[in-house]
Structure formats: C-alpha cells, structure tokens
PQR file of N, CA, C, O and H, with PARSE charges and radii, in Angstrom:
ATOM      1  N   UNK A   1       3.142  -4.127  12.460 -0.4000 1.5000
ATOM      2  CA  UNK A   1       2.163  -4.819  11.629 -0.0000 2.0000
ATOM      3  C   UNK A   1       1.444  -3.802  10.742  0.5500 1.7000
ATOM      4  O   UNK A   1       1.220  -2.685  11.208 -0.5500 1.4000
ATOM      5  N   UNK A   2       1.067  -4.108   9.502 -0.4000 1.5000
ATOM      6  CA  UNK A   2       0.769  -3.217   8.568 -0.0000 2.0000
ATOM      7  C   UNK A   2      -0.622  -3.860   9.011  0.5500 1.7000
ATOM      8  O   UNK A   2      -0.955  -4.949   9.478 -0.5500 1.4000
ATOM      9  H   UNK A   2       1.249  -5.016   9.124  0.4000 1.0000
ATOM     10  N   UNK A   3      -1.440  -2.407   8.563 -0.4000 1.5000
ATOM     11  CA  UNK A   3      -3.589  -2.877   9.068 -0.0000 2.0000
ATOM     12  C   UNK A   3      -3.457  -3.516   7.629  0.5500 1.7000
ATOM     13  O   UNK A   3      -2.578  -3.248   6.810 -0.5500 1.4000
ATOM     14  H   UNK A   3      -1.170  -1.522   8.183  0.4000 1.0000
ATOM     15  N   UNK A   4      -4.696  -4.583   7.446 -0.4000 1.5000
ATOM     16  CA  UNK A   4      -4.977  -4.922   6.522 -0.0000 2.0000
ATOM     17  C   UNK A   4      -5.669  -4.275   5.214  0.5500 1.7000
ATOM     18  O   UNK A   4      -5.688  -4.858   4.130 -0.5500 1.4000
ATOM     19  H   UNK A   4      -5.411  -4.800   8.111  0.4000 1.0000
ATOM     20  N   UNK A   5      -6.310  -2.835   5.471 -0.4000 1.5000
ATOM     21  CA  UNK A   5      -7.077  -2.283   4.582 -0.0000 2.0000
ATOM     22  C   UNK A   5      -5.962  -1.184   4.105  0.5500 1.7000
ATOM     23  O   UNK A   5      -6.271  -0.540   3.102 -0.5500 1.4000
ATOM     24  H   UNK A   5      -6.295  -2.362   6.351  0.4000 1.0000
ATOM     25  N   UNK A   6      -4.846  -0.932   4.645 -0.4000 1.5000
ATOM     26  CA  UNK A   6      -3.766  -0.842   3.702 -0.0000 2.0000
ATOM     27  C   UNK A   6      -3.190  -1.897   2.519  0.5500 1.7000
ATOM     28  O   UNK A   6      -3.387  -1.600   1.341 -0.5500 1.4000
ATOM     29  H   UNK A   6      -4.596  -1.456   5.460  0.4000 1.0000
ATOM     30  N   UNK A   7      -2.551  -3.003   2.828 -0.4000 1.5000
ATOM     31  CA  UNK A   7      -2.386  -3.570   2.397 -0.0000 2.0000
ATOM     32  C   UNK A   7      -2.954  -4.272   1.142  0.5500 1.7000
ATOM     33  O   UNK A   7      -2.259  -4.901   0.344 -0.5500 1.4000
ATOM     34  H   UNK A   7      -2.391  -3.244   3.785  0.4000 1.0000
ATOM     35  N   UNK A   8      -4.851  -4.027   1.014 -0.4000 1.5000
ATOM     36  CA  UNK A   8      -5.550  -4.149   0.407 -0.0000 2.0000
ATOM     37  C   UNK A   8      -5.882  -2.675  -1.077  0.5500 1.7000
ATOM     38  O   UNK A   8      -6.277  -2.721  -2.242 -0.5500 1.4000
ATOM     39  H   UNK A   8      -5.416  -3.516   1.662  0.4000 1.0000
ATOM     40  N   UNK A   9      -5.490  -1.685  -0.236 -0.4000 1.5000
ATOM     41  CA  UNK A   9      -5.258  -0.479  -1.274 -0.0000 2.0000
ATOM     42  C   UNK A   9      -4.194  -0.926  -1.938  0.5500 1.7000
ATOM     43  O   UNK A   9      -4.475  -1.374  -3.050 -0.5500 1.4000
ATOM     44  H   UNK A   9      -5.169  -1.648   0.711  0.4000 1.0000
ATOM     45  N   UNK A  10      -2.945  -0.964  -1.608 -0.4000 1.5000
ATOM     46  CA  UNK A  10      -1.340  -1.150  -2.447 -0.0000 2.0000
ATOM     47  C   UNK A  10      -2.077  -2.421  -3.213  0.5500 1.7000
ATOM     48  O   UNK A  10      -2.345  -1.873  -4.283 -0.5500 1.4000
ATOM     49  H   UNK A  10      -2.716  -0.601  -0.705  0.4000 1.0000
ATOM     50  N   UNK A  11      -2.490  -3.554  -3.313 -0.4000 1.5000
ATOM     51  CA  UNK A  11      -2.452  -4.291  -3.861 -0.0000 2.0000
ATOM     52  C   UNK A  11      -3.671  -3.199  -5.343  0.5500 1.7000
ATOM     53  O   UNK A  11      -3.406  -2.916  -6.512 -0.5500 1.4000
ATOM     54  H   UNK A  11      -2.272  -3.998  -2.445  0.4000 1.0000
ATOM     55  N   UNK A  12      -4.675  -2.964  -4.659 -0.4000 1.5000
ATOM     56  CA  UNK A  12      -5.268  -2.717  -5.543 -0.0000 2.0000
ATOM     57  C   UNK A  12      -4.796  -1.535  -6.682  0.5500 1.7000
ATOM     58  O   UNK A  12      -4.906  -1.551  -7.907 -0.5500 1.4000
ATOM     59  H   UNK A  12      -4.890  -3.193  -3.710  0.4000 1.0000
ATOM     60  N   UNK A  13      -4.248  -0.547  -5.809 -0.4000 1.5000
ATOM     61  CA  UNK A  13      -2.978   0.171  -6.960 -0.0000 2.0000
ATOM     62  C   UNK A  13      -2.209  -0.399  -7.403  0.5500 1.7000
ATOM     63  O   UNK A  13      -1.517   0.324  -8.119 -0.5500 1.4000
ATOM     64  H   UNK A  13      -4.158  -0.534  -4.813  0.4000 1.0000
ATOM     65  N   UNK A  14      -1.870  -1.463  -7.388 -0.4000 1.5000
ATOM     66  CA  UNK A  14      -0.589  -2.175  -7.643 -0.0000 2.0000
ATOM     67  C   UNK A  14      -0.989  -3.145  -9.305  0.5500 1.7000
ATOM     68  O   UNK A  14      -0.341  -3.165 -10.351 -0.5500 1.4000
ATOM     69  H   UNK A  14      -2.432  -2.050  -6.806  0.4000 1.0000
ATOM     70  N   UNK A  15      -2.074  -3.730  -9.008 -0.4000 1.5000
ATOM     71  CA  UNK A  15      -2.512  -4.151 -10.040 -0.0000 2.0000
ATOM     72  C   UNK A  15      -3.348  -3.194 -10.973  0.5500 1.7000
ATOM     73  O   UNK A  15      -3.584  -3.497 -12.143 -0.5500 1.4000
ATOM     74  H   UNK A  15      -2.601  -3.715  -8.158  0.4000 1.0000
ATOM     75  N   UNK A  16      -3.708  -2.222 -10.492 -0.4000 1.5000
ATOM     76  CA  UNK A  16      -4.501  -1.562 -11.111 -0.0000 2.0000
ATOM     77  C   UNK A  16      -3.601  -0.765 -12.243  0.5500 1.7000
ATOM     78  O   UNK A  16      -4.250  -0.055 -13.011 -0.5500 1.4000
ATOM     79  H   UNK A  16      -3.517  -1.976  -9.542  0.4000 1.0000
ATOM     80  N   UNK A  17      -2.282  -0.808 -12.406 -0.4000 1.5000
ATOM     81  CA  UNK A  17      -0.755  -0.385 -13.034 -0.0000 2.0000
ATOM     82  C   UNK A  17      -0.977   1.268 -13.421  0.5500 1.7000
ATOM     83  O   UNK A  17      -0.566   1.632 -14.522 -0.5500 1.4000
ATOM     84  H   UNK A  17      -1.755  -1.384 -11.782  0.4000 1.0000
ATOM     85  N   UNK A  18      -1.607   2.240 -12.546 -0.4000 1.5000
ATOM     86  CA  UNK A  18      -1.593   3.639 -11.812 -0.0000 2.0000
ATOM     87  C   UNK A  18      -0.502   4.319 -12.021  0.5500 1.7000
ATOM     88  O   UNK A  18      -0.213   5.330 -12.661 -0.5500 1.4000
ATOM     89  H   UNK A  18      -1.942   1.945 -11.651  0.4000 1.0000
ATOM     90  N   UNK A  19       0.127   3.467 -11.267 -0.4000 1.5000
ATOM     91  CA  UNK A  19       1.069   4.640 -11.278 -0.0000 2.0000
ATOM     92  C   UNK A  19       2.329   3.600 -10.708  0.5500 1.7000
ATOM     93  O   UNK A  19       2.067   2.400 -10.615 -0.5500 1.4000
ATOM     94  H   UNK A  19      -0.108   2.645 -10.747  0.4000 1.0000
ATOM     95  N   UNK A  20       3.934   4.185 -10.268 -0.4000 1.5000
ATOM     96  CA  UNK A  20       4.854   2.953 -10.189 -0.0000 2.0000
ATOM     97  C   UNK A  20       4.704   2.817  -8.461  0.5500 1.7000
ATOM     98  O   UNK A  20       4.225   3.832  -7.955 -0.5500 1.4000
ATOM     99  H   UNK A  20       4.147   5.159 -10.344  0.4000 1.0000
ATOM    100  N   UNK A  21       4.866   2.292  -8.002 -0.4000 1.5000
ATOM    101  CA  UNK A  21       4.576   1.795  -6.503 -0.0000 2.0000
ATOM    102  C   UNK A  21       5.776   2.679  -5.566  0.5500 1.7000
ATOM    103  O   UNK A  21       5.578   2.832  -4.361 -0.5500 1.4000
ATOM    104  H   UNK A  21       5.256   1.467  -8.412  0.4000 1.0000
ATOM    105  N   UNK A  22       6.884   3.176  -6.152 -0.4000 1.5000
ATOM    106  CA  UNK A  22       7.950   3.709  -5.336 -0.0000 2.0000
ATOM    107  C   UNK A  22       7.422   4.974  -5.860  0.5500 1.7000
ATOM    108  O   UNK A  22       8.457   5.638  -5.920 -0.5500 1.4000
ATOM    109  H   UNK A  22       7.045   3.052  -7.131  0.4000 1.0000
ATOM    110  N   UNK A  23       6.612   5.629  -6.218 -0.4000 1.5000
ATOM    111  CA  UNK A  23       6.073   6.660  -6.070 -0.0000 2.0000
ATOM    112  C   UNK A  23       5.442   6.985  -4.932  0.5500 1.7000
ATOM    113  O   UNK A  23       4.243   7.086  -5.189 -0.5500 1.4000
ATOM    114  H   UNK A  23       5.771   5.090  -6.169  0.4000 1.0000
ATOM    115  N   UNK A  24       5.749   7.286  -3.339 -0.4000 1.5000
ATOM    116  CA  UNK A  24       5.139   6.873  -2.143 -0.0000 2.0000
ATOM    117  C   UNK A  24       4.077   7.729  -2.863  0.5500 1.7000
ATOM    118  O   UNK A  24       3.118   7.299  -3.503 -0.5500 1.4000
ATOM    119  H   UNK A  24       6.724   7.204  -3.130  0.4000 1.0000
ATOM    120  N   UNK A  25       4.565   9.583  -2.553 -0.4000 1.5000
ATOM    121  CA  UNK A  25       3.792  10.410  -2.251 -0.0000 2.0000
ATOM    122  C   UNK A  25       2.122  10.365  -3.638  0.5500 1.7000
ATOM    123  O   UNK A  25       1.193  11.023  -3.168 -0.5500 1.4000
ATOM    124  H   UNK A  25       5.345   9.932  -2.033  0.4000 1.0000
ATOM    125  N   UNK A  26       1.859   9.890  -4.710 -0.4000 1.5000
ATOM    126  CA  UNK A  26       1.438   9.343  -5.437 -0.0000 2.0000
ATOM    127  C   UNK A  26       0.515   7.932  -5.126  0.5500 1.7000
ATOM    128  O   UNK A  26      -0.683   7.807  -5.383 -0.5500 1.4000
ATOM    129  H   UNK A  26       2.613   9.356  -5.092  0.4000 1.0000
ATOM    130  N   UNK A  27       1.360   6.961  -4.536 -0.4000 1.5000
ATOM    131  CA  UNK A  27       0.604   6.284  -4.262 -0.0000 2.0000
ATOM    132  C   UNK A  27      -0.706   6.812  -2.895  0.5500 1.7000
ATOM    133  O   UNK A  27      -1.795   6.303  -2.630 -0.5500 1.4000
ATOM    134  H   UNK A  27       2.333   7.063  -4.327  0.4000 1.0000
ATOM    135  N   UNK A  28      -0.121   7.788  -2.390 -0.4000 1.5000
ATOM    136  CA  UNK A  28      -0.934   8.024  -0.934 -0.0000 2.0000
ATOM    137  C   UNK A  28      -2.549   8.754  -1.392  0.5500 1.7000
ATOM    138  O   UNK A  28      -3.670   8.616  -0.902 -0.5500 1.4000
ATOM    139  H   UNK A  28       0.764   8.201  -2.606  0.4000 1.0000
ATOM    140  N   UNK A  29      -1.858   9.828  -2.937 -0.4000 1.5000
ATOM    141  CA  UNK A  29      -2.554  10.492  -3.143 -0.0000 2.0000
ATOM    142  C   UNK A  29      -4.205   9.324  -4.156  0.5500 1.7000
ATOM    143  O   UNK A  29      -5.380   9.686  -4.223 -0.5500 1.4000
ATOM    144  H   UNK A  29      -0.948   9.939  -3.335  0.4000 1.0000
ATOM    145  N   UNK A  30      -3.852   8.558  -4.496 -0.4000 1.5000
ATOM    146  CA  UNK A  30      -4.646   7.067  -5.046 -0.0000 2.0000
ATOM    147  C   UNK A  30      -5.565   6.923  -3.909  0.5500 1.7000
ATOM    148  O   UNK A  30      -6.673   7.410  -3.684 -0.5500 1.4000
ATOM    149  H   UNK A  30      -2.898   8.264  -4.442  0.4000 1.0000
ATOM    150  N   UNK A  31      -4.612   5.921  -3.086 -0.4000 1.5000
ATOM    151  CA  UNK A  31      -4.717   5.954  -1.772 -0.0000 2.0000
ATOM    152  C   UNK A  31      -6.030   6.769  -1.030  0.5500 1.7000
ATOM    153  O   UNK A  31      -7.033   6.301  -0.491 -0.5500 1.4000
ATOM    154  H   UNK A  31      -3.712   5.525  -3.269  0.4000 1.0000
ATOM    155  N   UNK A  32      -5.732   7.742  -1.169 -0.4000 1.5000
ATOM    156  CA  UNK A  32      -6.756   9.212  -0.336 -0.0000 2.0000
ATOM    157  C   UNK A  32      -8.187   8.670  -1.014  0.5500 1.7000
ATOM    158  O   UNK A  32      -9.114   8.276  -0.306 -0.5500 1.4000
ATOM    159  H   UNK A  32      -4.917   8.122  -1.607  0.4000 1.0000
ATOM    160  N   UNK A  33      -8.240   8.696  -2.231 -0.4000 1.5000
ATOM    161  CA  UNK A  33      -9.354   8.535  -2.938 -0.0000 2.0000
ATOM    162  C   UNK A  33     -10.077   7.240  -2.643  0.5500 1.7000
ATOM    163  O   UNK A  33     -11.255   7.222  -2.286 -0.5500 1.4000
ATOM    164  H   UNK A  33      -7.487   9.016  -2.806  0.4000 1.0000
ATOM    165  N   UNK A  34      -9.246   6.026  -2.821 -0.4000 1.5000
ATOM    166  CA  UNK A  34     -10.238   4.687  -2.162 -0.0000 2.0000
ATOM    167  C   UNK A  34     -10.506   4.041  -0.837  0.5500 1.7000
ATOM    168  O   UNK A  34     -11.392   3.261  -0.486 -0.5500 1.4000
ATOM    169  H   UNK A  34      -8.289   6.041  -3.110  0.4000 1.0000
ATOM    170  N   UNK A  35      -9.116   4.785   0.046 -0.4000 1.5000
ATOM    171  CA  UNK A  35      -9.375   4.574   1.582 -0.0000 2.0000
ATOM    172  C   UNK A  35      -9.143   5.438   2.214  0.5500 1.7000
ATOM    173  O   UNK A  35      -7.933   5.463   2.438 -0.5500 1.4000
ATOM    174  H   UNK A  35      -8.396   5.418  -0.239  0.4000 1.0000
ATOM    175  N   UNK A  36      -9.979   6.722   2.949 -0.4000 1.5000
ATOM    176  CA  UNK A  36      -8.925   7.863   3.714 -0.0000 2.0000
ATOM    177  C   UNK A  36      -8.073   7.404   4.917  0.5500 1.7000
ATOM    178  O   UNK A  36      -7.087   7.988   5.368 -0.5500 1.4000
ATOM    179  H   UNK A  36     -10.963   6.702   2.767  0.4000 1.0000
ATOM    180  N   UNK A  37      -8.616   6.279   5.346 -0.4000 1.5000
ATOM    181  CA  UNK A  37      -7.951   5.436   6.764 -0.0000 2.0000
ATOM    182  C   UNK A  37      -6.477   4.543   6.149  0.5500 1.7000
ATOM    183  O   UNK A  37      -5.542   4.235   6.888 -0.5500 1.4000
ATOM    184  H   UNK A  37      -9.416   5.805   4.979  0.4000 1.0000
ATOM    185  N   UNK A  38      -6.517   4.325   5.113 -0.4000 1.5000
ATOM    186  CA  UNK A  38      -5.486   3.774   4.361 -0.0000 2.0000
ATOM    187  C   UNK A  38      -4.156   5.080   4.194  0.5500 1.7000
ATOM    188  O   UNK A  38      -3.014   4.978   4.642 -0.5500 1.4000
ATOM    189  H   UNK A  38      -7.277   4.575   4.513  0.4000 1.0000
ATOM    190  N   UNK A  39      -4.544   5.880   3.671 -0.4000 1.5000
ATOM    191  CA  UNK A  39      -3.842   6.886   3.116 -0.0000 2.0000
ATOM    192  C   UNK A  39      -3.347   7.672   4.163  0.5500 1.7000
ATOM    193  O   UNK A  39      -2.270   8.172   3.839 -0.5500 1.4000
ATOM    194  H   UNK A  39      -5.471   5.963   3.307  0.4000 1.0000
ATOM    195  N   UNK A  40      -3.735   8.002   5.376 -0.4000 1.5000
ATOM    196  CA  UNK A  40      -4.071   8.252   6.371 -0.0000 2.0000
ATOM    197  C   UNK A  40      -2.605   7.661   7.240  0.5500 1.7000
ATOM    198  O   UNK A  40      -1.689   8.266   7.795 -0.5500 1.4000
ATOM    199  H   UNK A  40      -4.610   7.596   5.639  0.4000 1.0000
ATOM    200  N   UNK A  41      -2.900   6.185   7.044 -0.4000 1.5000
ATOM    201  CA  UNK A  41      -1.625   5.451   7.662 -0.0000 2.0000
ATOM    202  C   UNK A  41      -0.686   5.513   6.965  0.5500 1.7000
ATOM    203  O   UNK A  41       0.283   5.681   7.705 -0.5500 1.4000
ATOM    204  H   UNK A  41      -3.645   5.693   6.593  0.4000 1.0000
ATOM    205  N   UNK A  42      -0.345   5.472   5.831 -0.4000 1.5000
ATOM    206  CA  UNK A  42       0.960   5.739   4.924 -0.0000 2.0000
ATOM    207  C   UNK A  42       1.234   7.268   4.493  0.5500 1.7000
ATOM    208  O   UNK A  42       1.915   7.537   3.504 -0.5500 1.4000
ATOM    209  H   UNK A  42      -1.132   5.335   5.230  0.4000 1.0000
ATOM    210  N   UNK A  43       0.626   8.279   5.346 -0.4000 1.5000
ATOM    211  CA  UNK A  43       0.895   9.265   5.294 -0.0000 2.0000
ATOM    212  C   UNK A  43       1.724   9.028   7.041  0.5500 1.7000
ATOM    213  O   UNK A  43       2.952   9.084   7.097 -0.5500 1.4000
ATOM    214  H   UNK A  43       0.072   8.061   6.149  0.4000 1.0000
ATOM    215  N   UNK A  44       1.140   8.852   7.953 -0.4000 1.5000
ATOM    216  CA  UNK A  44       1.656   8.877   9.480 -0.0000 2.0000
ATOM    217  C   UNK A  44       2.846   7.667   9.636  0.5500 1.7000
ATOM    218  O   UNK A  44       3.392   7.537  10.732 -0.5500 1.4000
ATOM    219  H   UNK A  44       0.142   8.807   7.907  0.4000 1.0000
ATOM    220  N   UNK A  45       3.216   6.810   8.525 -0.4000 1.5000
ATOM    221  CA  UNK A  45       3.799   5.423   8.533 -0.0000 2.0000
ATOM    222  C   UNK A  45       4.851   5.422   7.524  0.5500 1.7000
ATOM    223  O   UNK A  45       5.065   4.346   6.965 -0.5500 1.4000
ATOM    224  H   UNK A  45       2.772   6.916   7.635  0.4000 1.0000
ATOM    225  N   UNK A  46       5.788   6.788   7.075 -0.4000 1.5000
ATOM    226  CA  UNK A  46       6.351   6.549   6.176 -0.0000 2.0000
ATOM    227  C   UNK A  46       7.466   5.727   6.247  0.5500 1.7000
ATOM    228  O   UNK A  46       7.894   4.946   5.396 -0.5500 1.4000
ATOM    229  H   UNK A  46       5.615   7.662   7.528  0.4000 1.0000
ATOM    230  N   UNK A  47       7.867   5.972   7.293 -0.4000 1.5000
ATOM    231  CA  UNK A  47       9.263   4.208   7.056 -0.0000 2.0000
ATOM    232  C   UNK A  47       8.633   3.489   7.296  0.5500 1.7000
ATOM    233  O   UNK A  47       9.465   2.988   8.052 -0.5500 1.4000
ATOM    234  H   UNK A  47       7.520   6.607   7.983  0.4000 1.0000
ATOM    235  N   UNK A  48       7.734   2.783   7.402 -0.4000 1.5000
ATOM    236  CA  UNK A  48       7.133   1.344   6.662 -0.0000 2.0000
ATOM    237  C   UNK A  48       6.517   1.189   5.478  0.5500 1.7000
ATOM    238  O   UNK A  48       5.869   0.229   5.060 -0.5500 1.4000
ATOM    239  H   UNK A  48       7.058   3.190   6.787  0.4000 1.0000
ATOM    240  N   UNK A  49       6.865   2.575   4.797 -0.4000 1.5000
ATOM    241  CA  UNK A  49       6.215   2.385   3.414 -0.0000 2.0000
ATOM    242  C   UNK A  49       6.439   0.573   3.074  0.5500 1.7000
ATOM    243  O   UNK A  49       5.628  -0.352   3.112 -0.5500 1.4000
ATOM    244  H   UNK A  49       7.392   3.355   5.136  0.4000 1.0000
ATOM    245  N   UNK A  50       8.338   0.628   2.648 -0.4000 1.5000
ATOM    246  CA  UNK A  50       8.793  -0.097   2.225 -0.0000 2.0000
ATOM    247  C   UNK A  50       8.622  -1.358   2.857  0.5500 1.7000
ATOM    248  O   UNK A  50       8.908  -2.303   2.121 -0.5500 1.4000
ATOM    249  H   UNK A  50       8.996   1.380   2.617  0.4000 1.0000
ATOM    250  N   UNK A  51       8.204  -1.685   4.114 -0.4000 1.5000
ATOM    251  CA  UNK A  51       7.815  -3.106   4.751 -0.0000 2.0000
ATOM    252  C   UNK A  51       6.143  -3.060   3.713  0.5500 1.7000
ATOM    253  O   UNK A  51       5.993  -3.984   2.914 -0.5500 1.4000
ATOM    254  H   UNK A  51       7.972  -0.918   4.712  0.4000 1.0000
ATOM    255  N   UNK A  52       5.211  -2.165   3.795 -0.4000 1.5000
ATOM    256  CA  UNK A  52       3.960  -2.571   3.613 -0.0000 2.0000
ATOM    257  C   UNK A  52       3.855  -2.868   2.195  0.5500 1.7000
ATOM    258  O   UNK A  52       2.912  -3.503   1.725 -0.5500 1.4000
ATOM    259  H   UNK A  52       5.333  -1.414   4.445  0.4000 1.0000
ATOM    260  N   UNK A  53       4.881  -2.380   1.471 -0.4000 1.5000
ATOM    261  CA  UNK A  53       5.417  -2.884  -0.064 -0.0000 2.0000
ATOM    262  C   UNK A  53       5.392  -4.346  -0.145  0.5500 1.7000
ATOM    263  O   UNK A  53       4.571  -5.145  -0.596 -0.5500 1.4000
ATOM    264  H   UNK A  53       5.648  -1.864   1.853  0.4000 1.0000
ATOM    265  N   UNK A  54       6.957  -4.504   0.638 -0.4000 1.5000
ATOM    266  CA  UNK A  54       7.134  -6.049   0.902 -0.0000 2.0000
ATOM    267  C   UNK A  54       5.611  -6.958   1.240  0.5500 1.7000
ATOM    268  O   UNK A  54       5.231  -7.963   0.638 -0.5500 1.4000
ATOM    269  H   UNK A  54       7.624  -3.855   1.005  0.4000 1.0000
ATOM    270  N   UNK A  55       5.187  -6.530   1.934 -0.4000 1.5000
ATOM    271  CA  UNK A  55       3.780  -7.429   2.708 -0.0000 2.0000
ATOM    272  C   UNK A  55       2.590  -7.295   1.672  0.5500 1.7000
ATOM    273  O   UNK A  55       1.619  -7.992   1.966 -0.5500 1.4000
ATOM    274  H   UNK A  55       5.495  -5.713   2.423  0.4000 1.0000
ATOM    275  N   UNK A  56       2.481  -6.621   0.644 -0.4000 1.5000
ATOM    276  CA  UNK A  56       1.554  -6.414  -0.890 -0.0000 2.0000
ATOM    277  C   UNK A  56       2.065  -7.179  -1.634  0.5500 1.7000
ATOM    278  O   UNK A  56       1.322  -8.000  -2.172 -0.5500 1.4000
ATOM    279  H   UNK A  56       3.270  -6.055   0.405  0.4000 1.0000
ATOM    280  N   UNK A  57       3.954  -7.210  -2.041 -0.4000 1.5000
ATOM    281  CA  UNK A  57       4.225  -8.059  -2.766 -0.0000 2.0000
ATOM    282  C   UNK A  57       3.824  -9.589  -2.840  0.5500 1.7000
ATOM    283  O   UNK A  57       3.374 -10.264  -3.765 -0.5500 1.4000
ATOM    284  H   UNK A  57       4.558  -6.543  -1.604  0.4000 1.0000
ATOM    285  N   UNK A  58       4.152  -9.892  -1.520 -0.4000 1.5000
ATOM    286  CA  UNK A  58       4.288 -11.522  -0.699 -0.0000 2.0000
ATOM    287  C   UNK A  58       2.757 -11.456  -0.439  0.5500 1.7000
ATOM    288  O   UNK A  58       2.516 -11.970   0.654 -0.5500 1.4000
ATOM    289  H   UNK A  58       4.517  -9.343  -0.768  0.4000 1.0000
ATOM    290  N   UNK A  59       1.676 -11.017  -1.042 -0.4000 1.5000
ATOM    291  CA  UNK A  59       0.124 -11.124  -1.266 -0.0000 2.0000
ATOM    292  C   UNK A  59      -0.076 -11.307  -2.332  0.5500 1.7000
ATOM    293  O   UNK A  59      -0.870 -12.231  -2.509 -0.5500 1.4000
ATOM    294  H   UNK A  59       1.872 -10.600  -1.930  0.4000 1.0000
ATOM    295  N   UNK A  60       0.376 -10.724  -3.426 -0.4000 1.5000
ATOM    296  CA  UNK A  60       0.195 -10.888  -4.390 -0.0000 2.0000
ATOM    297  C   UNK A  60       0.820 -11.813  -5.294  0.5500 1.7000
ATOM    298  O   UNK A  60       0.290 -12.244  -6.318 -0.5500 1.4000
ATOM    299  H   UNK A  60       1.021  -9.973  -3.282  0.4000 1.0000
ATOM    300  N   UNK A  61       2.071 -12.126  -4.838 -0.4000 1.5000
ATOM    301  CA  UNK A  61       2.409 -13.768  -5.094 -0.0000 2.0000
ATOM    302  C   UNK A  61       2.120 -14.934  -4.451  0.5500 1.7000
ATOM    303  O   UNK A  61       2.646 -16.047  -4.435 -0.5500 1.4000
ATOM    304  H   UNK A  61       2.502 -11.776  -4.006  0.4000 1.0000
ATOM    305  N   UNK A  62       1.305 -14.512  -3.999 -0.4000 1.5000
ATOM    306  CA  UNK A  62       0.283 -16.394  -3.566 -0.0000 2.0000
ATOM    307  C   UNK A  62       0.615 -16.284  -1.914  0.5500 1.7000
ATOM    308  O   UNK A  62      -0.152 -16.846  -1.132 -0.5500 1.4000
ATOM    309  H   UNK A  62       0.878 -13.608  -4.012  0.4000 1.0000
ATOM    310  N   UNK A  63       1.896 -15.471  -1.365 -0.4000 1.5000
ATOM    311  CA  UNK A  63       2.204 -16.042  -0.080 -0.0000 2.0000
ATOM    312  C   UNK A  63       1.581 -14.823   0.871  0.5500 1.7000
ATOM    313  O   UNK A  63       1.135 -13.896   0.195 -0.5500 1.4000
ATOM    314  H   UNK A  63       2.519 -15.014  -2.000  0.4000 1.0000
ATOM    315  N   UNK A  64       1.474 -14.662   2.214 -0.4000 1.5000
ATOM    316  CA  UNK A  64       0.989 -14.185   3.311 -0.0000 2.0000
ATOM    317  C   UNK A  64       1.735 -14.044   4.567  0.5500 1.7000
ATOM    318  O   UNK A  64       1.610 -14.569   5.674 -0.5500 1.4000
ATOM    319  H   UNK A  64       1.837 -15.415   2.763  0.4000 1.0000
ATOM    320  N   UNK A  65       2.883 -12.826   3.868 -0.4000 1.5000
ATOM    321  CA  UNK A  65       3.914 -12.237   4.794 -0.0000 2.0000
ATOM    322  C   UNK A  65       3.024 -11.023   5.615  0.5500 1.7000
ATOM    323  O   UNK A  65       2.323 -10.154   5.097 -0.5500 1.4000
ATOM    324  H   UNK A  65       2.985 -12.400   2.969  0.4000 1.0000
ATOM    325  N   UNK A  66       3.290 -11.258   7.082 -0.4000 1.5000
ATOM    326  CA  UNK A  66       3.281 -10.117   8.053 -0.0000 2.0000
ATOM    327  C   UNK A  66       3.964  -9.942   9.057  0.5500 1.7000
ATOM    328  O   UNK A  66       3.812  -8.929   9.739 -0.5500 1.4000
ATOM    329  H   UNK A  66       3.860 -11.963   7.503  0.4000 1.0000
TER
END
C-alpha cells in the first residue's frame, strides 16, 4: 500500500508539470522539498515507484486505485 501523503506529493508534482514523472530520481528531489516523509518513502520504495505512479494516475482521473 502506498501512504497517502505520497501519493498526494506525485499528484501535486504531477500537475504542477515540474518536471516528467519517470524522472524517479527528480521527482524525489521535488519531493524532498514539500514532504521529507514522502521523499523519504520513494527513496526506501523504489520498485513501487511505478505502482505509486499507477495509484496518482487512477487519482487523478476521478478513480481511487490502492
């Protein structure tokens, strides 16, 4: 399960159009700056980058994958 205050950073980089989202190491460094507990986990969580992707996407299109 991805924490929710991850999930809430990626979205907010995500829309915020930063930087490209498969940029992990980039996104972490964003990341660092608005959540250290966020950045924190996708630094210790790197093969779920790509699930906590998926679970930002399916947020940000209306639905509520976890």
């Amino acid at each position: 399960m991805i924490p929710e205050n991850v999930i809430e950073v990626l979205v907010n980089i995500q829309q915020s159009g930063a930087i490209n989202m498969r940029d992990r190491l980039g996104v972490i460094e964003i990341a660092d700056v608005m959540d250290e507990g966020a950045a924190d986990w996708l630094r210790d969580n790197q093969r779920l980058y790509g699930e906590a992707l998926n679970v930002m996407g399916a947020r940000v299109s209306g639905g509520n994958e976890e």
